[in-house]
C-alpha positions, 0 to 999 in steps of 0.5 A: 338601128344604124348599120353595123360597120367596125366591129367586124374587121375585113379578112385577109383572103376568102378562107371560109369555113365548113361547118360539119365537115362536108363538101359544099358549093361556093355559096353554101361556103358563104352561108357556112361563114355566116353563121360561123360568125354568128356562132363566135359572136362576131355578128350579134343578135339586134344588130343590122349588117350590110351585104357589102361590109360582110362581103369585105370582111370575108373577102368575097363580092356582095352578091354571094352575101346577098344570096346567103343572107336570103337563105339565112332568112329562110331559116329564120336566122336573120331577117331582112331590113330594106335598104340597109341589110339583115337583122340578126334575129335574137332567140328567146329563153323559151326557144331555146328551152323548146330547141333543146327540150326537143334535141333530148327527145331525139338525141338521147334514145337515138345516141343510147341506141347506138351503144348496142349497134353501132359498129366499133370501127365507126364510133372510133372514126369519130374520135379525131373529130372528138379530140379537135374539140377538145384541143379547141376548147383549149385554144378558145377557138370558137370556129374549129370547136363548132366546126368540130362539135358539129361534125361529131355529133351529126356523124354520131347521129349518121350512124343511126341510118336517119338522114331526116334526123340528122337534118332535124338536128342540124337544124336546131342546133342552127336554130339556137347558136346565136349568142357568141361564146367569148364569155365562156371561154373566158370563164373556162366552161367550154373545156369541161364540156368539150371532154364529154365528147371523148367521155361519150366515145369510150361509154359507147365502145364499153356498150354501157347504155346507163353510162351513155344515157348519164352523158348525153343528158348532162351534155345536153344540159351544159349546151343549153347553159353554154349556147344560152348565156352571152355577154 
């Protein structure tokens, strides 16, 4: 499979993104641009990348690329190809069924447990990040709705006081956003579920567990059907 070279056009400066809003090293910042550019589709599943073309296009040198892709490696994100570069690795229907099947087995009861303990101030703390959602599924940026969603859900689930859960689902929600979302905002399916974020909030606030239990269940089902379909 020849590399891939012109579809991923150079970026003007090295402003990477963040995902999950934390504070990270330079080359964590390299890892996070990664797979943001697989989340929008820009890099794709199949296809063969270079270190040096992906370190034109965010406008860093090729070893910080190089150590970023070995680490995407590690998570089995992308495999290596000697002496060409690092294959997108392409996720099955019956992954991603197994990585959201398990995702309602820890985020639902965890998220409807936080209607009766989580603290007020807290759960409003989540709303800007809640409201960038929504004004990114609006302006189909693909970039700022993951950067976003996965502050939000990630800081939703901090409440709860399990670090290891956290990390679990962070982890499966690398593991399955592999398919660009172009499509999607082109059909104008992001939005509706972008507004269940606000919808989630206000269910927790009101302490009303059925309600929460209702969202998050058609939420995770309109994940697996967005982060599933590619074009």
């Amino acid at each position: 499979m020849a590399v891939q070279r012109a579809s991923v056009p150079p970026a003007t400066a090295p402003d990477l993104p963040t995902l999950g809003g934390k504070k990270s090293s330079y080359r964590e910042r390299v890892v996070d641009a990664l797979r943001a550019a697989m989340i929008a589709g820009e890099l794709r599943p199949g296809e063969v990348y270079s270190a040096p073309t992906l370190a034109a296009r965010f406008g860093v040198s090729a070893t910080p690329v190089r150590e970023a892709m070995l680490d995407l490696a590690k998570e089995g994100l992308v495999d290596t190809v000697p002496n060409k570069g690092f294959r997108v690795t392409a996720v099955s229907e019956k992954q991603l069924d197994e990585y959201t099947h398990i995702r309602a087995l820890i985020e639902i009861p965890t998220v409807v447990g936080l209607a009766g303990t989580a603290d007020p101030v807290s759960l409003e703390a989540l709303r800007p990040a809640a409201r960038e959602i929504v004004h990114a599924a609006v302006a189909g940026d693909l970039i700022a709705y993951v950067e976003a969603d996965t502050r939000f859900h990630l800081g939703l689930l901090a409440l709860a006081g399990n670090a290891h859960l956290v990390e679990v689902v962070g982890d499966l929600r690398g593991r399955s956003r592999l398919y660009g979302l172009t499509a999607l905002v082109k059909a104008g399916r992001l939005l509706a579920s972008a507004q269940e974020h606000l919808e989630l909030l206000d269910a927790l606030l009101d302490r009303d567990k059925a309600a929460v239990r209702d969202i998050m269940t058609r939420h995770l089902g309109h994940v697996r059907g967005l982060w599933a379909a590619h074009d």
